[in-house]
Short mmCIF file of the C-alpha atoms (twelve columns), coordinates in Angstrom:
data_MODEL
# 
_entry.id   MODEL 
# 
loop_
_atom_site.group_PDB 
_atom_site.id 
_atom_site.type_symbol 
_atom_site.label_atom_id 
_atom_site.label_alt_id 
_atom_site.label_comp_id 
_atom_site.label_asym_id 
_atom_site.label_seq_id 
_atom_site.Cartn_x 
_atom_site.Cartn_y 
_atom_site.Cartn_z 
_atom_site.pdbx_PDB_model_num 
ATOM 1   C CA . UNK A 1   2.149   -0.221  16.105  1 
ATOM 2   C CA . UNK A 2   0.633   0.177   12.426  1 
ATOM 3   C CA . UNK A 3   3.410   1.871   10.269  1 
ATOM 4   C CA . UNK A 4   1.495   4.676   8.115   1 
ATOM 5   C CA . UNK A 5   -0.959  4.864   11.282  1 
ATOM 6   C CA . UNK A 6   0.426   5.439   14.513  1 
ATOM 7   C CA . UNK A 7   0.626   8.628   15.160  1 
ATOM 8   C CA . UNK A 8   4.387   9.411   16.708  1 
ATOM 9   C CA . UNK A 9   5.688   7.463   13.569  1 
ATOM 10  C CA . UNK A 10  3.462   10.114  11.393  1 
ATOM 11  C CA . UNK A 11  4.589   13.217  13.392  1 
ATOM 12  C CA . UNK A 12  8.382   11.742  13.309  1 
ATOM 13  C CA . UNK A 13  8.396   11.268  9.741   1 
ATOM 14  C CA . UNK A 14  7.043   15.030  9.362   1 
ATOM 15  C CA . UNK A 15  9.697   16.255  10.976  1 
ATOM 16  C CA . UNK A 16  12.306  13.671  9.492   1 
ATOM 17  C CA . UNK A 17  11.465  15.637  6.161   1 
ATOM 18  C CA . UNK A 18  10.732  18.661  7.157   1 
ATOM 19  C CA . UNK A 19  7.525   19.324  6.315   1 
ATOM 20  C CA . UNK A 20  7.297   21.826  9.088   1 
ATOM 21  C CA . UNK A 21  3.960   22.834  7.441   1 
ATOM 22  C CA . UNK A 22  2.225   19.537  7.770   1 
ATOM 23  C CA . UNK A 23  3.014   18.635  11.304  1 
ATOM 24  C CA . UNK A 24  -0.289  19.900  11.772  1 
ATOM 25  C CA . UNK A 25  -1.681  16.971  10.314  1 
ATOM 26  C CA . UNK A 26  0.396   14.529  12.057  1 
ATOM 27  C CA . UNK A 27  -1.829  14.483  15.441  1 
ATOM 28  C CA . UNK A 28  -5.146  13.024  12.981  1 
ATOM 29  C CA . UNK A 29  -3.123  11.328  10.767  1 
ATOM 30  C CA . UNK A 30  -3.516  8.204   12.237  1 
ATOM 31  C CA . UNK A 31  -7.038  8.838   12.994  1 
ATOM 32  C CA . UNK A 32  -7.822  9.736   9.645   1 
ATOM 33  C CA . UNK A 33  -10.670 7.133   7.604   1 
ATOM 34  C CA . UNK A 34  -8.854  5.532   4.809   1 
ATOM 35  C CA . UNK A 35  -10.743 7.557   2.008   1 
ATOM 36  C CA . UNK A 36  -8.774  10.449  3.754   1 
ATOM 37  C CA . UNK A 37  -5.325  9.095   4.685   1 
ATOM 38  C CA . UNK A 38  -4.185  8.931   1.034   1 
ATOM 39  C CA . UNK A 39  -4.367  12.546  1.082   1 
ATOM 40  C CA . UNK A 40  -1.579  12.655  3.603   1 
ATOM 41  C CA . UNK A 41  0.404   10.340  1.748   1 
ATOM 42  C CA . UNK A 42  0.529   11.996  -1.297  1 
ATOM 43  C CA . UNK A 43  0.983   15.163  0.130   1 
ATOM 44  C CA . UNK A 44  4.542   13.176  1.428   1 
ATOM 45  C CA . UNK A 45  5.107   11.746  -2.013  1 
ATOM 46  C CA . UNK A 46  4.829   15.477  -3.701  1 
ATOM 47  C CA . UNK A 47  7.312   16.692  -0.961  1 
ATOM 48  C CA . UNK A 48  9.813   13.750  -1.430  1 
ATOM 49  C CA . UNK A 49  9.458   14.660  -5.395  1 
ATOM 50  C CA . UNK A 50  9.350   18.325  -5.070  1 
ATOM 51  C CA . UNK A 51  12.121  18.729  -2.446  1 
ATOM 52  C CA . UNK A 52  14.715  15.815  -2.846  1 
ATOM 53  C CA . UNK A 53  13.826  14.548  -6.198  1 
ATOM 54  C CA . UNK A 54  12.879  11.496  -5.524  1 
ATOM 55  C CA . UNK A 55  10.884  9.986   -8.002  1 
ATOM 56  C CA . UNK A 56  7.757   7.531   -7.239  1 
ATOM 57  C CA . UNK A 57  9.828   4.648   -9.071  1 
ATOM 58  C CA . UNK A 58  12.375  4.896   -6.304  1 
ATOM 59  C CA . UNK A 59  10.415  4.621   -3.483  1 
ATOM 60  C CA . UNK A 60  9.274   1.527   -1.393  1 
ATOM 61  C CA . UNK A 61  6.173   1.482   0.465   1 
ATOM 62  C CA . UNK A 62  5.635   -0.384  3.464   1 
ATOM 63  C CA . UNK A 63  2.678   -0.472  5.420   1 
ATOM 64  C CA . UNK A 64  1.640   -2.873  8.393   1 
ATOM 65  C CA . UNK A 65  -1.856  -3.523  9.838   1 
ATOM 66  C CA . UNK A 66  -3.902  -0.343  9.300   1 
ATOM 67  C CA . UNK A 67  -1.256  1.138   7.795   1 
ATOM 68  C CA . UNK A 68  -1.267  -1.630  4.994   1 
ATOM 69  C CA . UNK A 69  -4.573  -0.818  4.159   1 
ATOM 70  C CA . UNK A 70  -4.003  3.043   4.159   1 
ATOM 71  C CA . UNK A 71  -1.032  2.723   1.710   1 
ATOM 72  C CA . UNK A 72  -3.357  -0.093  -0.178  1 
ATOM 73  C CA . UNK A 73  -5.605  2.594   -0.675  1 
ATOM 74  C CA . UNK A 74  -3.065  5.278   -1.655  1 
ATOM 75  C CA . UNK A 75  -1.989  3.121   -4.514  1 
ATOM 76  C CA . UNK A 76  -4.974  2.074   -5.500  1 
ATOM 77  C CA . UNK A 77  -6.327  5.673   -6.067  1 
ATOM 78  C CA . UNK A 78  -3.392  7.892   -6.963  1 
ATOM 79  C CA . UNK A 79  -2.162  4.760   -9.058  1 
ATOM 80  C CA . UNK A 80  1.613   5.851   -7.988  1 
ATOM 81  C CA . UNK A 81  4.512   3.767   -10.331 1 
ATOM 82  C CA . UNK A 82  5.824   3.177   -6.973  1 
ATOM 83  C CA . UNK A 83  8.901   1.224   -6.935  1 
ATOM 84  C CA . UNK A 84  7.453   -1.829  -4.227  1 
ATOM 85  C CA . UNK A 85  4.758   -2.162  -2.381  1 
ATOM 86  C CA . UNK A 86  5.092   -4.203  0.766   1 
ATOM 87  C CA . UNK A 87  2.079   -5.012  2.442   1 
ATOM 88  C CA . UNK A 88  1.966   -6.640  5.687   1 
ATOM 89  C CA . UNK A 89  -0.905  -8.325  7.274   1 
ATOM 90  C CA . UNK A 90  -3.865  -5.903  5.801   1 
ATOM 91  C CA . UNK A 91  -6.519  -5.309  7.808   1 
ATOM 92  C CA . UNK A 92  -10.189 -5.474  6.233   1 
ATOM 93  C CA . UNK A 93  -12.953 -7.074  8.404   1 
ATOM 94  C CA . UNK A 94  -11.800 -5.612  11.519  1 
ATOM 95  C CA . UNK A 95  -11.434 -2.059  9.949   1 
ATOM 96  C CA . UNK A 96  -14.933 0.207   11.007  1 
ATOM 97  C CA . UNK A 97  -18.034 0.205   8.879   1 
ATOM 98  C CA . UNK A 98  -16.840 3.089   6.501   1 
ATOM 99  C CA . UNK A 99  -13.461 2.021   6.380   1 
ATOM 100 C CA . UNK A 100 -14.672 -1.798  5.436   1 
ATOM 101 C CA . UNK A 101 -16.800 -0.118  2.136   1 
ATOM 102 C CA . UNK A 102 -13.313 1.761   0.975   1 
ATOM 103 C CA . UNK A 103 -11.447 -1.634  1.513   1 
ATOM 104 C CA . UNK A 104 -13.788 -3.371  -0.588  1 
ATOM 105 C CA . UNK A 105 -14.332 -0.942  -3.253  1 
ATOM 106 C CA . UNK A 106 -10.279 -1.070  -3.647  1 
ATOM 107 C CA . UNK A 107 -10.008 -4.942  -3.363  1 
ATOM 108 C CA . UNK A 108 -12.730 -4.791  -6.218  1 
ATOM 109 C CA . UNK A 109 -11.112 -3.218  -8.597  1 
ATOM 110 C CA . UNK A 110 -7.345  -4.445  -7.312  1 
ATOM 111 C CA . UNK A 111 -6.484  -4.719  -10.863 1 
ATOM 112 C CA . UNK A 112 -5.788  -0.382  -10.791 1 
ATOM 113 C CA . UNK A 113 -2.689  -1.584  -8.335  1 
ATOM 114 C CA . UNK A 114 0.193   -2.033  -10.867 1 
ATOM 115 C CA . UNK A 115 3.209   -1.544  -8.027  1 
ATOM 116 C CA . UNK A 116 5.319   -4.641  -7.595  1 
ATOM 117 C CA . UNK A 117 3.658   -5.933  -4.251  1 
ATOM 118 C CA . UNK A 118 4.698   -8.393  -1.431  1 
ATOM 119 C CA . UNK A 119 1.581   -9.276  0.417   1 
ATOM 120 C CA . UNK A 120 2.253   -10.750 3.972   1 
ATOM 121 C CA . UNK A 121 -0.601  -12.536 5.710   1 
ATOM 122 C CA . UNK A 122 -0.439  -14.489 9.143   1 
ATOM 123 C CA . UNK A 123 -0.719  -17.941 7.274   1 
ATOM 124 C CA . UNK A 124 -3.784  -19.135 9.422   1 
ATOM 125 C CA . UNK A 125 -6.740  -19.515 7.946   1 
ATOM 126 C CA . UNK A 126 -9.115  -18.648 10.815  1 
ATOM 127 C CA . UNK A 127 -7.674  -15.132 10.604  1 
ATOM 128 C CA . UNK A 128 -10.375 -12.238 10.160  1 
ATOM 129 C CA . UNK A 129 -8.153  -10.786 7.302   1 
ATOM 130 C CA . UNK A 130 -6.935  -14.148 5.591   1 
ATOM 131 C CA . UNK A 131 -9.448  -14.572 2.932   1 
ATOM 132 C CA . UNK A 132 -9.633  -10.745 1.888   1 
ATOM 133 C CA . UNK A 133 -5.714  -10.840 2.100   1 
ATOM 134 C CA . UNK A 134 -6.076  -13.393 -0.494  1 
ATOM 135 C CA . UNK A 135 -8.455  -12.228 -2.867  1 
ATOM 136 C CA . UNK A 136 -6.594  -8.695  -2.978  1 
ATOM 137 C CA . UNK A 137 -3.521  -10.556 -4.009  1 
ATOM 138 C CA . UNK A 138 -5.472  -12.712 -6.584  1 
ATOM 139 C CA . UNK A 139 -6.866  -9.623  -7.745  1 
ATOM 140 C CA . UNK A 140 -3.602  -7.221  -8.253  1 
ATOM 141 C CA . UNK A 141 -3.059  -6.034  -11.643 1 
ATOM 142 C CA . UNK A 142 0.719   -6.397  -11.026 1 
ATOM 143 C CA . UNK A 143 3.357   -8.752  -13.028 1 
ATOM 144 C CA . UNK A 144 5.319   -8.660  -10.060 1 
ATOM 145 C CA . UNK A 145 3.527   -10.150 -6.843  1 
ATOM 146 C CA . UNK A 146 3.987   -12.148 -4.175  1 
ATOM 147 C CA . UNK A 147 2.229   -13.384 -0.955  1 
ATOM 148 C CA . UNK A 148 3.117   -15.560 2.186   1 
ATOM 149 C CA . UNK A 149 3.327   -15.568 5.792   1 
ATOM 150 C CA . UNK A 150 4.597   -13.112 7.739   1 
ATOM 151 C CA . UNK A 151 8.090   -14.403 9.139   1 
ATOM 152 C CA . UNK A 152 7.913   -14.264 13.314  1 
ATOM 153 C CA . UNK A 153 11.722  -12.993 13.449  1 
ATOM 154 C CA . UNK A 154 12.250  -9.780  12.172  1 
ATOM 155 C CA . UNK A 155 15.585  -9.934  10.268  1 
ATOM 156 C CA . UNK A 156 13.644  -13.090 8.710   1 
ATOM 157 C CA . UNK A 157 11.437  -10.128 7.759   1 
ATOM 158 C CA . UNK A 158 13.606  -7.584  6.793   1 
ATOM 159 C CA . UNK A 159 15.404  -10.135 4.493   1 
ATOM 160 C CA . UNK A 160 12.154  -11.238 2.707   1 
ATOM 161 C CA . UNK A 161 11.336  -7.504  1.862   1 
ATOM 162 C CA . UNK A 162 15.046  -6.992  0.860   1 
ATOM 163 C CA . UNK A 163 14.744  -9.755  -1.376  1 
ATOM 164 C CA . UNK A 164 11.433  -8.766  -2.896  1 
ATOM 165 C CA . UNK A 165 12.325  -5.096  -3.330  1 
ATOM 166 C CA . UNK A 166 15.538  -6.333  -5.542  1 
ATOM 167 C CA . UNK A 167 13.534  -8.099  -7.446  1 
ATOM 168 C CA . UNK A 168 10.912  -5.875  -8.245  1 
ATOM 169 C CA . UNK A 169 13.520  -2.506  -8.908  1 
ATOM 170 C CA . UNK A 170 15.406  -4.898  -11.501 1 
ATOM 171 C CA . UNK A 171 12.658  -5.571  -13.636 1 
ATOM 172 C CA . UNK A 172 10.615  -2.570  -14.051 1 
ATOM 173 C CA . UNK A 173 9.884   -3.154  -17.585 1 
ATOM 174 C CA . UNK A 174 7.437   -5.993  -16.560 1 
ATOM 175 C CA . UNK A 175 5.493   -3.924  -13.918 1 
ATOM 176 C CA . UNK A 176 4.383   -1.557  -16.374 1 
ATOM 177 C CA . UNK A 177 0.844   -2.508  -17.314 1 
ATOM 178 C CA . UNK A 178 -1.892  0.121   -19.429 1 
ATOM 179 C CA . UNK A 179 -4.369  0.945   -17.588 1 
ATOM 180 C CA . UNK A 180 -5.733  2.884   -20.905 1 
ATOM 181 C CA . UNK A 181 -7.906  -0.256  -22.140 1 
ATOM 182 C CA . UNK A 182 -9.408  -0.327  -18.544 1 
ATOM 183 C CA . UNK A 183 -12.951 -0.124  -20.123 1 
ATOM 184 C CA . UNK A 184 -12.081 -3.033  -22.544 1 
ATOM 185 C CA . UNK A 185 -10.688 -5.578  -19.830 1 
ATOM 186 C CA . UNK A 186 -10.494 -6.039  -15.788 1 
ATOM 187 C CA . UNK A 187 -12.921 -4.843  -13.614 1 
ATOM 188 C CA . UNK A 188 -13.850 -1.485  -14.858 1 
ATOM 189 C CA . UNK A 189 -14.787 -3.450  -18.464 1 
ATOM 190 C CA . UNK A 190 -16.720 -6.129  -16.176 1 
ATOM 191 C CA . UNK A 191 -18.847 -3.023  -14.481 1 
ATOM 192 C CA . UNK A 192 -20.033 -1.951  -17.289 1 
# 
């Protein structure tokens, strides 16, 4: 199941928080197009800030499959100081027409994603995603980055984010990038 996109998970971490109000969204949350799914995660980030004080910094995102590319997007345009960002195996060419367009716009302009970010891919090639999974990485405007294979066993996979998160909470200082001289460097300078 895509974390961030299947739809029990959504409706179980609604309730896990209490966001009696939003449980309502929980049934299309999963069905939502990616343009519209960051929506729903910030309105969880706001809640986790405005309810248990729990900054952006602190927080680890993780997102697999769909879900990857919904929290991908979240980042990218709500340009959160999250604390990690752990995506594994994002999808782009088999995402739907619309969805493909959003992907691309945000893997052009990758360089808006400051977050510390682990980037799993399925280390073959011939994979749909592989090159895309690649170029997003190559692109990321983070100090702190990494990308390999996906580990098949999943404490191998648990340990690799563990490791990963540690690093990127104990250097903050080198995540921090300005985004202020966007129009003089990176992509945004490049477009126009």
């Amino acid at each position: 199941a895509d974390t961030l996109g299947h739809k029990t998970g959504a409706s179980a971490l609604l309730h896990q928080l209490d966001m009696r109000d939003a449980i309502g969204l929980a049934p299309n949350f999963g069905d939502a197009p990616l343009a519209d799914a960051a929506h729903g995660l910030e309105a969880v980030f706001n809640h986790l800030r405005d309810h248990y004080g729990i900054a952006a910094e602190n927080v680890v995102l993780i997102g697999q499959g769909l879900g990857a590319s919904r929290a991908t997007v979240f980042t990218h345009d709500h340009a959160p100081t999250l604390g990690a960002l752990v995506l594994d195996k994002p999808r782009f060419a088999s995402l739907g027409f619309q969805d493909r367009k959003v992907m691309h716009r945000v893997l052009r302009d990758a360089t808006a994603i400051i977050a510390p970010t682990l980037v799993l891919n399925s280390g073959n090639v011939f994979d749909c995603d592989f090159a895309a999974q690649q170029r997003l990485f190559d692109r990321l405007g983070s100090g702190v980055k990494d990308i390999s294979p996906r580990p098949e066993h999943s404490r191998d996979l648990a340990q690799q984010i563990s490791q990963f998160t540690a690093l990127s909470l104990a250097a903050p200082a080198k995540t921090a990038v300005a985004l202020r001289q966007a129009d003089q460097a990176g992509y945004t300078a490049d477009e126009y």
